[in-house]
PDB file of N, CA, C and O in Angstrom:
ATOM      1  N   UNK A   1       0.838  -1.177   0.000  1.00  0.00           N
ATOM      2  CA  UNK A   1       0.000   0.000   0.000  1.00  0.00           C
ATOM      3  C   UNK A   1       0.881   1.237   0.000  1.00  0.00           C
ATOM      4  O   UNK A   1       2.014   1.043   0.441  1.00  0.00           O
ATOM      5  N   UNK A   2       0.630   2.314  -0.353  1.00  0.00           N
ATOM      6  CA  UNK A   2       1.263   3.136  -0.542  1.00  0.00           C
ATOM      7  C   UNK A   2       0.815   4.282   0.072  1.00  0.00           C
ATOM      8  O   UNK A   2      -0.401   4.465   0.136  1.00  0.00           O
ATOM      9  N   UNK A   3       1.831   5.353   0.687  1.00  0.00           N
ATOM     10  CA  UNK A   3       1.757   6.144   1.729  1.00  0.00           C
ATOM     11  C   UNK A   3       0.328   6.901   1.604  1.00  0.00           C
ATOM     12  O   UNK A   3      -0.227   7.055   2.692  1.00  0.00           O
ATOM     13  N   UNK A   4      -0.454   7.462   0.334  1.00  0.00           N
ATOM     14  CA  UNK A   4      -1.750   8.053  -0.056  1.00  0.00           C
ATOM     15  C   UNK A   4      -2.665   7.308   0.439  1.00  0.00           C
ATOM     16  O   UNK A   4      -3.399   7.681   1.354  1.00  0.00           O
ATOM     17  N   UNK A   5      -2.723   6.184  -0.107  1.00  0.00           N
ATOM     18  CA  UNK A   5      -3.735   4.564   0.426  1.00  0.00           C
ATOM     19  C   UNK A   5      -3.608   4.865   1.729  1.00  0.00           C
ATOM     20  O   UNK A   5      -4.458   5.501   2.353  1.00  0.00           O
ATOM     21  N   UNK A   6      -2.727   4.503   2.129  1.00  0.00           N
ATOM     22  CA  UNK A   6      -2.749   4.328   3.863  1.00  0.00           C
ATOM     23  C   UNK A   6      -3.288   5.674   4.536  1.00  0.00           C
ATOM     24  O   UNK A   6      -3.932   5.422   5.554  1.00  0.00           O
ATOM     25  N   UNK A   7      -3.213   6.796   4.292  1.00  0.00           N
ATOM     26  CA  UNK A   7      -3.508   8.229   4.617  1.00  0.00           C
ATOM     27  C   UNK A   7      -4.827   7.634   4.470  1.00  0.00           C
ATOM     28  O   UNK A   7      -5.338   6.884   5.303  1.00  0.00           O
ATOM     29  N   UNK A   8      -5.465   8.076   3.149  1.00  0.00           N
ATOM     30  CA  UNK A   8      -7.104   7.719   3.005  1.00  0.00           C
ATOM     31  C   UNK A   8      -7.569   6.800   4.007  1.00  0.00           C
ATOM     32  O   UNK A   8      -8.417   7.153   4.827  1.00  0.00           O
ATOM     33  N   UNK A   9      -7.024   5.533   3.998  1.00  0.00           N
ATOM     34  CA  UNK A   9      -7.463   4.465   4.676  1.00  0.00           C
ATOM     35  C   UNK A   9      -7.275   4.905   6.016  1.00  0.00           C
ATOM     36  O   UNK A   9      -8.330   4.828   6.646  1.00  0.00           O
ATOM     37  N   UNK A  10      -6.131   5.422   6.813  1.00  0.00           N
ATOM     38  CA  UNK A  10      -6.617   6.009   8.058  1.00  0.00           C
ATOM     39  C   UNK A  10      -7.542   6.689   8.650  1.00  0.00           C
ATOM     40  O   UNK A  10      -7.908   6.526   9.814  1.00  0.00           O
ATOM     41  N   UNK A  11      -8.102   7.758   7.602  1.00  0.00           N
ATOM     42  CA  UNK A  11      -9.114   9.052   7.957  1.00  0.00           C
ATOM     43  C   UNK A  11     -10.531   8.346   7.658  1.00  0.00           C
ATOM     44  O   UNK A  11     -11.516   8.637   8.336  1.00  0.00           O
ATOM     45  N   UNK A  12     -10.588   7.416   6.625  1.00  0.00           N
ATOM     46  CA  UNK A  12     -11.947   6.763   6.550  1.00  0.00           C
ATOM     47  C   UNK A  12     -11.838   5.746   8.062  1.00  0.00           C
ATOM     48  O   UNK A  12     -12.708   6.000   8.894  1.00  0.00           O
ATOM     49  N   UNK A  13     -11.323   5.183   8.247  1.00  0.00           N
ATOM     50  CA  UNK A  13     -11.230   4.693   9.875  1.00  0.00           C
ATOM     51  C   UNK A  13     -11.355   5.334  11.015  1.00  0.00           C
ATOM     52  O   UNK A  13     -11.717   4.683  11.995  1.00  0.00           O
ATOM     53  N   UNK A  14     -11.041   6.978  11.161  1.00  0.00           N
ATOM     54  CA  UNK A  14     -11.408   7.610  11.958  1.00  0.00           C
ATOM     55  C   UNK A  14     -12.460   8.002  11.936  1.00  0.00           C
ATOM     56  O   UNK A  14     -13.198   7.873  12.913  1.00  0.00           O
ATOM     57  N   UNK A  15     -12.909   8.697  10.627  1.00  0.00           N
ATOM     58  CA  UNK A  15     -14.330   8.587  10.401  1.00  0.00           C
ATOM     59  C   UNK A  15     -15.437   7.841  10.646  1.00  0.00           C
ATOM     60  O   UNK A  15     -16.511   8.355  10.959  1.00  0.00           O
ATOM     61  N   UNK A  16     -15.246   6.529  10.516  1.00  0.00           N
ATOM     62  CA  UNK A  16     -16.120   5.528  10.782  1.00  0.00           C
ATOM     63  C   UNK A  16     -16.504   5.296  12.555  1.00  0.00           C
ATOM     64  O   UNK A  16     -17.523   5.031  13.194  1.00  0.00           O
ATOM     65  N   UNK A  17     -15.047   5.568  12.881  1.00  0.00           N
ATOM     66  CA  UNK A  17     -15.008   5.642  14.669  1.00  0.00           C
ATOM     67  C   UNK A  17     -15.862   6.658  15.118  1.00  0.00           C
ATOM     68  O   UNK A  17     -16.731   6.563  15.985  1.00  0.00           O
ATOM     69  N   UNK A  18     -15.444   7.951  14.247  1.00  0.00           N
ATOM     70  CA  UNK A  18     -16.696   8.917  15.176  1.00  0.00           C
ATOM     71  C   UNK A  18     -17.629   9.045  14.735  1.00  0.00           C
ATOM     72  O   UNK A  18     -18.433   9.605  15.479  1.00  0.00           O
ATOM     73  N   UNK A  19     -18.104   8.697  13.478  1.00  0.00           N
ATOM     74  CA  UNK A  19     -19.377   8.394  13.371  1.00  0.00           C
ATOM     75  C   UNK A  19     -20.106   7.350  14.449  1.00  0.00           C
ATOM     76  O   UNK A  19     -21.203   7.589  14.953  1.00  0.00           O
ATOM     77  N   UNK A  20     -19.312   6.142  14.723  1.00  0.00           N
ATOM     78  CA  UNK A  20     -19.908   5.445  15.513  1.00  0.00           C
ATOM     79  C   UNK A  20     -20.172   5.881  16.993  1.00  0.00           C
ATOM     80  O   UNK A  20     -21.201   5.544  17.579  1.00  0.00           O
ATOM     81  N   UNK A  21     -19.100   6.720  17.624  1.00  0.00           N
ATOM     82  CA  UNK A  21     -19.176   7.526  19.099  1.00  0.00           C
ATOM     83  C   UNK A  21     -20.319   8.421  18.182  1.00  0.00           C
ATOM     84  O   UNK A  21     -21.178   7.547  18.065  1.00  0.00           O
ATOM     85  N   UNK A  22     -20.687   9.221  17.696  1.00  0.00           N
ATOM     86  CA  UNK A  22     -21.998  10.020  17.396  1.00  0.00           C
ATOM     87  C   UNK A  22     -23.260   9.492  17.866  1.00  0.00           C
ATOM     88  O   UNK A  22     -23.972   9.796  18.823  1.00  0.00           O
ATOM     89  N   UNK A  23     -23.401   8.253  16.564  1.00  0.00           N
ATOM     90  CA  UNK A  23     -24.294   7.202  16.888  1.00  0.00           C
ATOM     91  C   UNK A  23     -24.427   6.889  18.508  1.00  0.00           C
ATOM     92  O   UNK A  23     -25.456   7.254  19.076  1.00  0.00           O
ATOM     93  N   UNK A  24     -23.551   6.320  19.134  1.00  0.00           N
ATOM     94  CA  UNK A  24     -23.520   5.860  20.764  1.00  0.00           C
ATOM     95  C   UNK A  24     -24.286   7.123  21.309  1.00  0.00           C
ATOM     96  O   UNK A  24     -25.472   7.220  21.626  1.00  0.00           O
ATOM     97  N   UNK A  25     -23.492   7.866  21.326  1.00  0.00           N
ATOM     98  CA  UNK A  25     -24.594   9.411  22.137  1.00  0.00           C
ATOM     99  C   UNK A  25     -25.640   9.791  22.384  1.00  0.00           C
ATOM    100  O   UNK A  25     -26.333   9.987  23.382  1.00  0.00           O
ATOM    101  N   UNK A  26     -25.778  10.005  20.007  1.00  0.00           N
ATOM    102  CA  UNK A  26     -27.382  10.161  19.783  1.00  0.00           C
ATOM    103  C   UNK A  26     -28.081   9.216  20.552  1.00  0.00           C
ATOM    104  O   UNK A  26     -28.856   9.635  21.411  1.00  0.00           O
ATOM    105  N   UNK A  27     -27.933   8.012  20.384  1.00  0.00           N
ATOM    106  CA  UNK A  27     -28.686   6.796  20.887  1.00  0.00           C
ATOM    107  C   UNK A  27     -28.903   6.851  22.506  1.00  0.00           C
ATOM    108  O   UNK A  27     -29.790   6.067  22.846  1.00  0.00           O
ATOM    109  N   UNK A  28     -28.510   7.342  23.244  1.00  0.00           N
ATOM    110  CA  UNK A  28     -28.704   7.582  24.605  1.00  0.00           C
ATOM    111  C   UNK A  28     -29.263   8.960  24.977  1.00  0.00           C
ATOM    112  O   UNK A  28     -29.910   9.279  25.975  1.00  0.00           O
ATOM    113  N   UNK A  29     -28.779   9.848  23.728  1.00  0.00           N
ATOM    114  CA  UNK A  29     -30.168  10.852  23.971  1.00  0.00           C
ATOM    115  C   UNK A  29     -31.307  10.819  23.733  1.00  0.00           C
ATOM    116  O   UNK A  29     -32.211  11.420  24.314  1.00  0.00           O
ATOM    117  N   UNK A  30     -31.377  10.010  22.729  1.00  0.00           N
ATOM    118  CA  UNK A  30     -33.068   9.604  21.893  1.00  0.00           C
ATOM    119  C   UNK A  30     -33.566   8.743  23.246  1.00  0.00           C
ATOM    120  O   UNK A  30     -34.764   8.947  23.442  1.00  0.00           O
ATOM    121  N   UNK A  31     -33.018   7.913  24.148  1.00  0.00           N
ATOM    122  CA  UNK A  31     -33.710   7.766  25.220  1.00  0.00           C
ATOM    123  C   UNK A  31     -34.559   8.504  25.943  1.00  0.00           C
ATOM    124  O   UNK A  31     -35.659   8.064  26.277  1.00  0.00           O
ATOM    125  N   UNK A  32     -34.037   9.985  26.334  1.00  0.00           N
ATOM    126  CA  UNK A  32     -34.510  11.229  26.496  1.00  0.00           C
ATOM    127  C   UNK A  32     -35.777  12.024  25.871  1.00  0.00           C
ATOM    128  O   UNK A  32     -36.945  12.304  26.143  1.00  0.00           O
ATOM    129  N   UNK A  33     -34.786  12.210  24.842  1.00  0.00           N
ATOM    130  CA  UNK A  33     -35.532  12.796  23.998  1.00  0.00           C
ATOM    131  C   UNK A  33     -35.911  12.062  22.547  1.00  0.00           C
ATOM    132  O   UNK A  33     -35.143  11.567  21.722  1.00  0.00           O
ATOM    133  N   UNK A  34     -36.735  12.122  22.536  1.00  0.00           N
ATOM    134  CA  UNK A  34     -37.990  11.093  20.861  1.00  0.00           C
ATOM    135  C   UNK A  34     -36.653  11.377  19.897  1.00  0.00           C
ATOM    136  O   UNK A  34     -35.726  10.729  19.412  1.00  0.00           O
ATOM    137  N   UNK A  35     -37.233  13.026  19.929  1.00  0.00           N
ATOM    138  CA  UNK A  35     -37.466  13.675  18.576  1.00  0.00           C
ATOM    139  C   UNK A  35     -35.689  13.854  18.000  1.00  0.00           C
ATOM    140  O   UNK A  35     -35.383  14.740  17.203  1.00  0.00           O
ATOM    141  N   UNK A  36     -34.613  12.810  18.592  1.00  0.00           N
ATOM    142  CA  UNK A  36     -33.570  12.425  18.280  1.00  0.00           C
ATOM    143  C   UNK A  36     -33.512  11.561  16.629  1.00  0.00           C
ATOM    144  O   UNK A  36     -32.619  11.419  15.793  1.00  0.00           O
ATOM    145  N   UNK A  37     -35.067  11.079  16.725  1.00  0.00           N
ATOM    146  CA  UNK A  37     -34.860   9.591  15.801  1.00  0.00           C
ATOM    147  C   UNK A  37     -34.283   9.831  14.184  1.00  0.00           C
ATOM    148  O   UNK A  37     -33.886   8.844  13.563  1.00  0.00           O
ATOM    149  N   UNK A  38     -34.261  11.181  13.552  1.00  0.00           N
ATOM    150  CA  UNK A  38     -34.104  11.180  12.443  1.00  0.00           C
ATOM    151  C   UNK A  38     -32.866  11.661  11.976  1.00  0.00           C
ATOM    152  O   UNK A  38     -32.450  11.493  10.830  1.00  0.00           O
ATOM    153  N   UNK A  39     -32.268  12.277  12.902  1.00  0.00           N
ATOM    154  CA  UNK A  39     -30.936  12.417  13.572  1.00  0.00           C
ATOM    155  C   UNK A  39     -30.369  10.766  13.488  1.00  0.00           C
ATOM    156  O   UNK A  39     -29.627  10.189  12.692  1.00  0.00           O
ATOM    157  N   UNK A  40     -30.841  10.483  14.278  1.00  0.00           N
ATOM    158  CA  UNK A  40     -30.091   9.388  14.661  1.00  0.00           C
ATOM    159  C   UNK A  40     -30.027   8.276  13.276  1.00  0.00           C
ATOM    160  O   UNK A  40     -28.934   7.776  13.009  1.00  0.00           O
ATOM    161  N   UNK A  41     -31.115   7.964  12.517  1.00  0.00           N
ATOM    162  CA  UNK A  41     -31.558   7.219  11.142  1.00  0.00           C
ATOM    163  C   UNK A  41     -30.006   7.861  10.119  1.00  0.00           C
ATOM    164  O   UNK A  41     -29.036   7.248   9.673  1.00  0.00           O
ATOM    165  N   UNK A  42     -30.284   8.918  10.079  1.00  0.00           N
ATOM    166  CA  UNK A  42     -29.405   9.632   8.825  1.00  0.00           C
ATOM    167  C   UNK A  42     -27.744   9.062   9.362  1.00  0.00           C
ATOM    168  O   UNK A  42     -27.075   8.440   8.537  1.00  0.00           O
ATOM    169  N   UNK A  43     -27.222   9.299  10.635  1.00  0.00           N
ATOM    170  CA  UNK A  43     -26.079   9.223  10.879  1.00  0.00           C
ATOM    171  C   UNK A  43     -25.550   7.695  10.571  1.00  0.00           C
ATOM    172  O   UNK A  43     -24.593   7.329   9.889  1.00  0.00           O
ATOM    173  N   UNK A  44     -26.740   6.758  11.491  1.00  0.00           N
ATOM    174  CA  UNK A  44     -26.551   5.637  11.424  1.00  0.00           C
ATOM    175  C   UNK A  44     -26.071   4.838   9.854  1.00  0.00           C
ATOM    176  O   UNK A  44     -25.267   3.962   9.536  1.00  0.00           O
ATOM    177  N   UNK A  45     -27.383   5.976   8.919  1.00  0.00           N
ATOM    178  CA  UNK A  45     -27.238   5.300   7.409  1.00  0.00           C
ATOM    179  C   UNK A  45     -25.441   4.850   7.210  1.00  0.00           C
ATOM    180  O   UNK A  45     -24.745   3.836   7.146  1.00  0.00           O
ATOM    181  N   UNK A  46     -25.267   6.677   7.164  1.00  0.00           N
ATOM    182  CA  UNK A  46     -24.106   7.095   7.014  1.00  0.00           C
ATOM    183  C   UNK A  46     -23.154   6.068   7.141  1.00  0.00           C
ATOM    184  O   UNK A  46     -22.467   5.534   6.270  1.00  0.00           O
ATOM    185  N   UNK A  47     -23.221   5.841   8.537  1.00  0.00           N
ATOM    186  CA  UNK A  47     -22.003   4.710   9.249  1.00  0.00           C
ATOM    187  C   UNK A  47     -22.273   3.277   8.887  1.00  0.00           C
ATOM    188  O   UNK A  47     -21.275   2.598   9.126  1.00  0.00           O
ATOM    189  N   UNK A  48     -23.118   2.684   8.469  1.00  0.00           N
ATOM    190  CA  UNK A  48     -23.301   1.708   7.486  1.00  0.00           C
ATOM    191  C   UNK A  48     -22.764   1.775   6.217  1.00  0.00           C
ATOM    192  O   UNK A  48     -21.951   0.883   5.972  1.00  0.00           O
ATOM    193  N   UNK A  49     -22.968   2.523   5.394  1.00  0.00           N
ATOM    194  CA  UNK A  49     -22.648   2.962   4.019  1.00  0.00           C
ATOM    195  C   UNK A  49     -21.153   3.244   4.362  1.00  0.00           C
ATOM    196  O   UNK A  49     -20.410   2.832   3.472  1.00  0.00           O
ATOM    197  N   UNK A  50     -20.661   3.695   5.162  1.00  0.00           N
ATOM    198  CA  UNK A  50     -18.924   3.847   5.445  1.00  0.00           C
ATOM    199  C   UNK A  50     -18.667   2.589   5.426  1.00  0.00           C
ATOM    200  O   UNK A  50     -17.778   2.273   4.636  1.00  0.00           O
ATOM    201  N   UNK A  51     -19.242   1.575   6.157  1.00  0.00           N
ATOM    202  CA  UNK A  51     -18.554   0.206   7.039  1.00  0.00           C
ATOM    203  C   UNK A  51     -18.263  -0.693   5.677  1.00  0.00           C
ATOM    204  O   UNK A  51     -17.185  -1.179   5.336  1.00  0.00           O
ATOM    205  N   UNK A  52     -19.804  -0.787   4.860  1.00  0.00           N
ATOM    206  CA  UNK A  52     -19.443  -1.166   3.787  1.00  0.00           C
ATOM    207  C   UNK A  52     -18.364  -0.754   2.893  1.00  0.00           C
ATOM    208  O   UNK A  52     -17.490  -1.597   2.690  1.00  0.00           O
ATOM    209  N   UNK A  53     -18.271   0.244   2.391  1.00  0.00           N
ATOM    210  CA  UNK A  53     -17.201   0.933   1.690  1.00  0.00           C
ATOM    211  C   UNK A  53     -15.875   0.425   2.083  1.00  0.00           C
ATOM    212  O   UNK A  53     -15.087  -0.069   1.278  1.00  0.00           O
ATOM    213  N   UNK A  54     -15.596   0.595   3.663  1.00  0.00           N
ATOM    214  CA  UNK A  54     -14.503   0.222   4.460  1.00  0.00           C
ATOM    215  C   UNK A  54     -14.449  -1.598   4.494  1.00  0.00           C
ATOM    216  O   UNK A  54     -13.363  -2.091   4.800  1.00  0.00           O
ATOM    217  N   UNK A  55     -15.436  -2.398   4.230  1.00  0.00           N
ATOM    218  CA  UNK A  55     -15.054  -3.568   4.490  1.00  0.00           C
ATOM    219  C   UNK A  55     -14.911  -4.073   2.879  1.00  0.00           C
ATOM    220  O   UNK A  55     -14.016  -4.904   2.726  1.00  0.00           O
ATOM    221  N   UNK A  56     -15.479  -3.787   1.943  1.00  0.00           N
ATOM    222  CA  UNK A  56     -15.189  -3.582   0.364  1.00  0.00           C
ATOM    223  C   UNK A  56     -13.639  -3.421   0.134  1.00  0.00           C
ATOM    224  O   UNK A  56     -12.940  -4.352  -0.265  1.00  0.00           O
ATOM    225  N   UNK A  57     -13.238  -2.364   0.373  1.00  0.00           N
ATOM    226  CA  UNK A  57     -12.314  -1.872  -0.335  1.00  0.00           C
ATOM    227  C   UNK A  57     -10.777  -1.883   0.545  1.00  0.00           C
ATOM    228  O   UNK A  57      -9.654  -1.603   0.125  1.00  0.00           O
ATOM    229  N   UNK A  58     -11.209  -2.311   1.887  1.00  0.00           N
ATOM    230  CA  UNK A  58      -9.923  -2.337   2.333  1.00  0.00           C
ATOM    231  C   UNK A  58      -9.731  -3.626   3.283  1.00  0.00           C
ATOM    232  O   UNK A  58      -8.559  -3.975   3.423  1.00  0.00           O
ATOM    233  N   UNK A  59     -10.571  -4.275   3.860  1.00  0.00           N
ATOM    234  CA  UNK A  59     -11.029  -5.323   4.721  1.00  0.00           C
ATOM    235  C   UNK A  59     -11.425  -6.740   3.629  1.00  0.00           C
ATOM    236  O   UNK A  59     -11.057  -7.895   3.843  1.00  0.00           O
ATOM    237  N   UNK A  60     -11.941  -6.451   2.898  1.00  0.00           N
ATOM    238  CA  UNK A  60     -11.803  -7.489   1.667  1.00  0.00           C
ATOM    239  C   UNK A  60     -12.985  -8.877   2.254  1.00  0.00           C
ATOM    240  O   UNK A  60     -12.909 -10.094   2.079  1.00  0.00           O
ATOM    241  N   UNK A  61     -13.839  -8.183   2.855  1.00  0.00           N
ATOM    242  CA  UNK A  61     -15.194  -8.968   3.405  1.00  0.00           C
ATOM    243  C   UNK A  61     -15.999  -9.115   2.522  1.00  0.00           C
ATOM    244  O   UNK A  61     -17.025  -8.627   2.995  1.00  0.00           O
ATOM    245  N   UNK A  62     -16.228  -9.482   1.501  1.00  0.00           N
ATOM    246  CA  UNK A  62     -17.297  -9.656   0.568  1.00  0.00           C
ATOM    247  C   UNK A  62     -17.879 -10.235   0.756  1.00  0.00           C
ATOM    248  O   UNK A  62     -18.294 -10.688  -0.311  1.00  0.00           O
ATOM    249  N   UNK A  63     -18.606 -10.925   1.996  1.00  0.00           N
ATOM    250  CA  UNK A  63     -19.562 -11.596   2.024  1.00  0.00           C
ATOM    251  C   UNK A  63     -20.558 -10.371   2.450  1.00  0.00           C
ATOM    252  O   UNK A  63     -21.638 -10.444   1.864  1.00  0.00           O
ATOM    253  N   UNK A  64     -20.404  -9.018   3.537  1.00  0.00           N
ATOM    254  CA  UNK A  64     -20.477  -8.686   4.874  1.00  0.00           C
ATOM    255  C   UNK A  64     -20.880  -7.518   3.974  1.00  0.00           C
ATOM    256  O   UNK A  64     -22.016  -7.113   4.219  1.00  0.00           O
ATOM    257  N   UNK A  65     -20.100  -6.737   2.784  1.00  0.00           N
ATOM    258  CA  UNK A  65     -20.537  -5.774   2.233  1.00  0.00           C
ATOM    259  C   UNK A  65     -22.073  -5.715   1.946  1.00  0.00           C
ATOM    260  O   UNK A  65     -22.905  -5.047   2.560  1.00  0.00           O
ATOM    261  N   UNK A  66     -22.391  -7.031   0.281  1.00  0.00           N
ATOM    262  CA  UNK A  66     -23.984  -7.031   0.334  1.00  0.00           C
ATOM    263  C   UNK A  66     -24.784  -6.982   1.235  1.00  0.00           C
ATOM    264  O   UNK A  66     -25.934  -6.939   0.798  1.00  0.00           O
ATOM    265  N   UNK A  67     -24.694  -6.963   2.678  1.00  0.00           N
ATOM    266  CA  UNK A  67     -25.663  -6.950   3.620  1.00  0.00           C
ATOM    267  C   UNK A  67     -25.928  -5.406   4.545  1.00  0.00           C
ATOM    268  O   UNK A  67     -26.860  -4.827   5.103  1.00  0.00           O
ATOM    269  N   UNK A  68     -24.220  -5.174   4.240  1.00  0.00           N
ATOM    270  CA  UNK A  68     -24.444  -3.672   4.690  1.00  0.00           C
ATOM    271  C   UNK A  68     -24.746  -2.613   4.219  1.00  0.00           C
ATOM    272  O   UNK A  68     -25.020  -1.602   4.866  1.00  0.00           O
ATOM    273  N   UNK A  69     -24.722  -2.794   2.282  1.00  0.00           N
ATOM    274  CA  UNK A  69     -25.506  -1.840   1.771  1.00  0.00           C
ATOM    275  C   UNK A  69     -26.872  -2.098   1.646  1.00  0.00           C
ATOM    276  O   UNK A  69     -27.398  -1.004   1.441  1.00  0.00           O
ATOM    277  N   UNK A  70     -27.953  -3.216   1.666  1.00  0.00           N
ATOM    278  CA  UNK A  70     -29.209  -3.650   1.998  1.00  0.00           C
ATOM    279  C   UNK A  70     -29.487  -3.129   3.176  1.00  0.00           C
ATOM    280  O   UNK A  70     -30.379  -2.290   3.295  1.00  0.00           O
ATOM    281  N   UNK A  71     -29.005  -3.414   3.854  1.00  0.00           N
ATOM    282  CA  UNK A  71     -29.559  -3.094   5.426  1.00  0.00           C
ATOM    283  C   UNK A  71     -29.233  -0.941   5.223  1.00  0.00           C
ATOM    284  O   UNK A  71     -30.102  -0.135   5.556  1.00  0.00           O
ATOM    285  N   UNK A  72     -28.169  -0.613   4.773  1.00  0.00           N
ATOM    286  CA  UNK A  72     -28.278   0.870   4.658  1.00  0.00           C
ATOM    287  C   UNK A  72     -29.668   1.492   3.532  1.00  0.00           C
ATOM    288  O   UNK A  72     -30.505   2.382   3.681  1.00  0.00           O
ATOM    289  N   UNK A  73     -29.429   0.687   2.607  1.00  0.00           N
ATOM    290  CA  UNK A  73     -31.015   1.235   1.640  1.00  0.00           C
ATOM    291  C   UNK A  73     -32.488   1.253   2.329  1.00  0.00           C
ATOM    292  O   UNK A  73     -33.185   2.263   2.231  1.00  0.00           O
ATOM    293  N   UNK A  74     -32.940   0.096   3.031  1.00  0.00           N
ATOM    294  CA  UNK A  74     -33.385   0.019   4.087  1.00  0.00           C
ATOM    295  C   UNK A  74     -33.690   0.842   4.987  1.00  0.00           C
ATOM    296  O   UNK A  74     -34.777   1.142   5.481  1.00  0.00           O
ATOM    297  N   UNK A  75     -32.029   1.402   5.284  1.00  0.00           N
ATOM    298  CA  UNK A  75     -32.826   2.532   6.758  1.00  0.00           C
ATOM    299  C   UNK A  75     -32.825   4.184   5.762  1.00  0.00           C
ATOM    300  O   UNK A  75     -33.297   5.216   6.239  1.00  0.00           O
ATOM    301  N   UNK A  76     -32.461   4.138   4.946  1.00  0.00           N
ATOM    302  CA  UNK A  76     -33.089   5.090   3.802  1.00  0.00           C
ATOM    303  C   UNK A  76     -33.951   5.314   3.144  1.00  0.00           C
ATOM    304  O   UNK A  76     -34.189   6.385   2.587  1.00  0.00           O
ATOM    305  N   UNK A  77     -34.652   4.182   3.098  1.00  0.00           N
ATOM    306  CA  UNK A  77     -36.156   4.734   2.689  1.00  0.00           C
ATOM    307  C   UNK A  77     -36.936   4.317   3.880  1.00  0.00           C
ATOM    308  O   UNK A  77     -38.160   4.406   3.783  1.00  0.00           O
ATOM    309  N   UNK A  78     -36.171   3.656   5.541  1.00  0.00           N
ATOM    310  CA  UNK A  78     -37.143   4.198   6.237  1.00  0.00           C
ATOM    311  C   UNK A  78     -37.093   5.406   7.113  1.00  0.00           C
ATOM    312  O   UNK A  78     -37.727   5.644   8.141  1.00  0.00           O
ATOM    313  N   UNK A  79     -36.035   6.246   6.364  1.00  0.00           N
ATOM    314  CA  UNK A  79     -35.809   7.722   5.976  1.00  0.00           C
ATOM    315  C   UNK A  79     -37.057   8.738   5.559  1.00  0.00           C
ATOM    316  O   UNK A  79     -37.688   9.612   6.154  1.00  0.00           O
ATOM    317  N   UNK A  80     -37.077   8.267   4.457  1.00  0.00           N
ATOM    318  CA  UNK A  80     -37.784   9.016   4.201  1.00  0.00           C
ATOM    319  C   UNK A  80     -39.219   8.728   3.759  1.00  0.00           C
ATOM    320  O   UNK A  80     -40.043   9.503   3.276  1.00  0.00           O
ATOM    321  N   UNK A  81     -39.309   7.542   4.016  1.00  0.00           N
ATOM    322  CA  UNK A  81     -40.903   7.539   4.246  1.00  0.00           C
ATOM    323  C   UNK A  81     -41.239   7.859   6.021  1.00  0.00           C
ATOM    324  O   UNK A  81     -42.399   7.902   6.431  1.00  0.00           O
TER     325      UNK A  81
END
């Protein structure tokens, strides 16, 4: 891998981390408070659609991807319906 690869591949890993501490938060505020939930839907997508990307292209899980972009389309149209 080469020093660019590895850069990218670090920051999409950090990314994915704080997306996931986001997620953890939201999710203990929506305890609180409801009106967290769409907040919380969009981020979550997000961090799905990363994980995939991240287990695709650098983790080399191809079983694990098709399920994580299904399960992200999923919480996208139960987005926005």
């Amino acid at each position: 891998m080469s020093k660019k690869e590895l850069d990218i591949k670090n920051v999409l890993l950090i990314m994915q981390t704080a997306l996931a501490t986001i997620v953890f938060a939201v999710s203990i505020g929506y305890i609180f408070e409801k009106s967290y939930l769409l907040f919380l839907e969009c981020i979550l997508t997000l961090l799905i659609f990363l994980l995939a990307y991240n287990n695709y292209k650098y983790f080399k899980k191809k079983l694990v991807t098709p399920l994580l972009l299904i399960l992200g389309v999923i919480l996208i149209i139960g987005v926005i319906i």
